[in-house]
C-alpha positions in Angstrom: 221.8 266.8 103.2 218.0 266.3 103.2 216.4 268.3 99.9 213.6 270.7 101.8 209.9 270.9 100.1 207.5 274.0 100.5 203.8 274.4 100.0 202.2 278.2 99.1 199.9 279.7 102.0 198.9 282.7 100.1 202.0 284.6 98.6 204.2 282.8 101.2 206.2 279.8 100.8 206.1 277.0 104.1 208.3 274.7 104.3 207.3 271.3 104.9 208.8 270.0 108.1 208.9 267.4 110.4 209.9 266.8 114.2 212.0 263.8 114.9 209.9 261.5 117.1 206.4 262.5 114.3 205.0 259.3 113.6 201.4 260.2 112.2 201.3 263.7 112.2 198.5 263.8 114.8 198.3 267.0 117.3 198.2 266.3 120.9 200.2 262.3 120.6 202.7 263.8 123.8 201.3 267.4 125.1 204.2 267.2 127.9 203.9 268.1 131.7 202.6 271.8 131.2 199.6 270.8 128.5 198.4 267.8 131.6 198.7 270.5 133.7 196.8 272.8 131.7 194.1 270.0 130.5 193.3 269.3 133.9 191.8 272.8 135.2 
């Protein structure tokens, strides 16, 4: 079993997760059929 961190926003704690697939971290690496349809109007 993988041991979970958190980080504090405020007075709430966030656990710090990650998709499988994540590589860098960077938004926007595979935005999927509905965000190319979105980007291009």
């Amino acid at each position: 079993m993988t041991d979970i961190t958190y980080r504090m926003e405020g007075d709430y704690q966030i656990p710090n997760l990650i998709m499988d697939g994540e590589t860098d971290g960077s938004p926007g690496e595979m935005i999927g059929k509905y965000g190319l349809l979105r980007e291009g109007s």
